[in-house]
C-alpha positions as CSV (number, residue, x, y, z in Angstrom):
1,X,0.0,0.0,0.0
2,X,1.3,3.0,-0.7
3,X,2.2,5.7,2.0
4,X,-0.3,8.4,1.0
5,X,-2.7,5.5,0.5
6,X,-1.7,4.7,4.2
7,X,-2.1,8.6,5.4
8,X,-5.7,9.0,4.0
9,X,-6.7,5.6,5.0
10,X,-5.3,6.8,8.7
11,X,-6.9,9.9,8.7
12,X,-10.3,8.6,7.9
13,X,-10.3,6.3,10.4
14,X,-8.9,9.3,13.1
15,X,-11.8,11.2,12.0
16,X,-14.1,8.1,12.1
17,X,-13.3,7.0,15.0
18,X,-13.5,11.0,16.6
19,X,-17.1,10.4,15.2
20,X,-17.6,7.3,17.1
21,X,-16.7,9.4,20.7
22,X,-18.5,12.4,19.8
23,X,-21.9,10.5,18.8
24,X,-22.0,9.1,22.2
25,X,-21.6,12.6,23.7
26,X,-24.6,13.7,21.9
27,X,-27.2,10.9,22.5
28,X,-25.7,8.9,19.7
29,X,-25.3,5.2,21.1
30,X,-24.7,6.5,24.7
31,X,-27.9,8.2,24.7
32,X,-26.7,10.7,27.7
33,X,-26.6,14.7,27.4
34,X,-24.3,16.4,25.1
35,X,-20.3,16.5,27.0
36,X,-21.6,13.8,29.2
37,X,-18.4,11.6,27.5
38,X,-16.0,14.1,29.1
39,X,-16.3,12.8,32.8
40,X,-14.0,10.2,33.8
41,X,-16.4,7.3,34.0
42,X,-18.2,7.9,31.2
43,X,-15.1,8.0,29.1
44,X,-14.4,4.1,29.9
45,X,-18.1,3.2,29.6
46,X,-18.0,4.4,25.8
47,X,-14.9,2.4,25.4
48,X,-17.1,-0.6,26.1
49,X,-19.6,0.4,23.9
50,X,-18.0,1.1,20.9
51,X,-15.9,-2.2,22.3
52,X,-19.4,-4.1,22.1
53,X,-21.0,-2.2,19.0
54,X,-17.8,-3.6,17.0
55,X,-17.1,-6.5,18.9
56,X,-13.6,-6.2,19.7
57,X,-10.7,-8.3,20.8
58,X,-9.5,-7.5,24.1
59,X,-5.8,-6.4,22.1
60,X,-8.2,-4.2,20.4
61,X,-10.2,-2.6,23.3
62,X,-6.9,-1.9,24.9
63,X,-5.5,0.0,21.8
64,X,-9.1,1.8,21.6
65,X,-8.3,2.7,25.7
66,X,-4.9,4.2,24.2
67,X,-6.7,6.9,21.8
68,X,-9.1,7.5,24.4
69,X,-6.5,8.3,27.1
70,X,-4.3,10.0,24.6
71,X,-7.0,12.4,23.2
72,X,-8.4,12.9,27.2
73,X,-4.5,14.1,27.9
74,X,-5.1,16.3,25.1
75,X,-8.2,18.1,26.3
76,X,-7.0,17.9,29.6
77,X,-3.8,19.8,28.4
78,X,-6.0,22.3,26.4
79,X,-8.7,22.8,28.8
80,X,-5.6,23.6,31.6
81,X,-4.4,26.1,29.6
82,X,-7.8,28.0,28.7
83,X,-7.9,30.4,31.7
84,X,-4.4,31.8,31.3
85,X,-4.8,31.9,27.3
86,X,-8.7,34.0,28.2
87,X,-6.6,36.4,30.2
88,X,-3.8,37.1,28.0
89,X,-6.4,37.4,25.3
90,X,-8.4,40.0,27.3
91,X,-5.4,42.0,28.7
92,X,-4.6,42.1,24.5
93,X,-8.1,42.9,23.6
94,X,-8.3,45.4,26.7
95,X,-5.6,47.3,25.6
96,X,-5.3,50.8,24.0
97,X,-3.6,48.8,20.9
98,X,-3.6,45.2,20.2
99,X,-0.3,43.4,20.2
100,X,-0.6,41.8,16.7
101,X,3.1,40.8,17.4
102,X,2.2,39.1,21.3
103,X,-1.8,37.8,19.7
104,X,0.3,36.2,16.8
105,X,3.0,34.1,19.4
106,X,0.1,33.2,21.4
107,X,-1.5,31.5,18.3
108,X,1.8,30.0,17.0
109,X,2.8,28.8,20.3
110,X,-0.5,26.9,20.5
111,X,-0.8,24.9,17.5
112,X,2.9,24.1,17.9
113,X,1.8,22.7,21.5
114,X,-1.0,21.0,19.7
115,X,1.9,19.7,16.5
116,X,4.1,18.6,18.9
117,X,1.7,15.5,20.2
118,X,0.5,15.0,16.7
119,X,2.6,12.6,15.7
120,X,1.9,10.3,18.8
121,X,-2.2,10.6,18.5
122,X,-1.6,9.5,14.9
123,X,0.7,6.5,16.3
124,X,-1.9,5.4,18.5
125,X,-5.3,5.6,16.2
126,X,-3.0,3.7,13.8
127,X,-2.7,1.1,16.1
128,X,-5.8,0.6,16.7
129,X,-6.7,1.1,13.3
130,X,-4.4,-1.3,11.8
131,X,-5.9,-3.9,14.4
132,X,-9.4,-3.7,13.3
133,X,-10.4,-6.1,10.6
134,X,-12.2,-5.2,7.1
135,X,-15.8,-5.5,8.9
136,X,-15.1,-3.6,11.3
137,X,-14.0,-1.0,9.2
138,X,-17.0,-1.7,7.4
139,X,-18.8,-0.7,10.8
140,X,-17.3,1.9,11.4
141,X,-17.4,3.4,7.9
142,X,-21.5,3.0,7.9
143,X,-21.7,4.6,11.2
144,X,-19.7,7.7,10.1
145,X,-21.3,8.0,6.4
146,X,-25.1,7.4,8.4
147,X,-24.2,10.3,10.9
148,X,-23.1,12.8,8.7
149,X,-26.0,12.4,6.6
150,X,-28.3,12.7,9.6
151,X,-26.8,16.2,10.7
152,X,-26.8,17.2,6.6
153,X,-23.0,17.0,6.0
């Protein structure tokens, strides 16, 4: 397979898979309130049900654990960082003249923070990925296609 064969195929699955978590945070198979997936225990309890809805391996549900952890460390990181990043905005915002020089650091130094752990989120939904077999990409696939066409993308 080739490698940008292998990249789209990953990114698919990434955003497939990002699907999967978000439809249970908005009454998809979860059927709880919107954000209810960001508590702690609900977090593992939609591992099992994506775990049951594809009927995984238990190598499989660990890997699916992995992305889950990995993408909590991200928001965890991102949500950590809001309050100071509201403040410097305001004190920017607030002031006689923006700081175009200061507002554009702020941005750069963010999605380099966000570039940096890129390449180990992509390392771990491959993982996973590359353990799931062609039904259950087949799954996962239906469930992505049927959701975006019920919210008209």
């Amino acid at each position: 397979m080739k490698t940008s064969t292998k990249i789209f195929s990953t990114t698919i699955l990434s955003l497939g898979l990002i699907g999967l978590v978000s439809a249970c945070g908005h009454r998809g198979w979860c059927g709880h309130g919107p954000g209810h997936w960001h508590t702690g225990d609900h977090a593992d309890e939609i591992v099992e049900i994506i775990s049951d809805r594809l009927e995984l391996t238990t190598d499989q549900t660990s890997k699916l654990g992995e992305v889950q952890n990995r993408f909590r460390a991200l928001r965890d990181e991102i949500h950590e960082q809001r309050s100071t990043h509201r403040q410097e905005i305001l004190a920017l915002l607030t002031a006689p003249q923006l700081d175009r020089q200061k507002a554009m650091e702020m941005v750069v130094s963010r999605l380099r923070s966000i570039e940096q752990q890129t390449p180990e989120i992509i390392a771990v939904v491959a993982d996973f990925s590359d353990s799931l077999s062609p039904d259950q990409k087949q799954q996962v696939e239906e469930f992505v296609t049927a959701r975006s066409r019920r919210h008209g993308k």
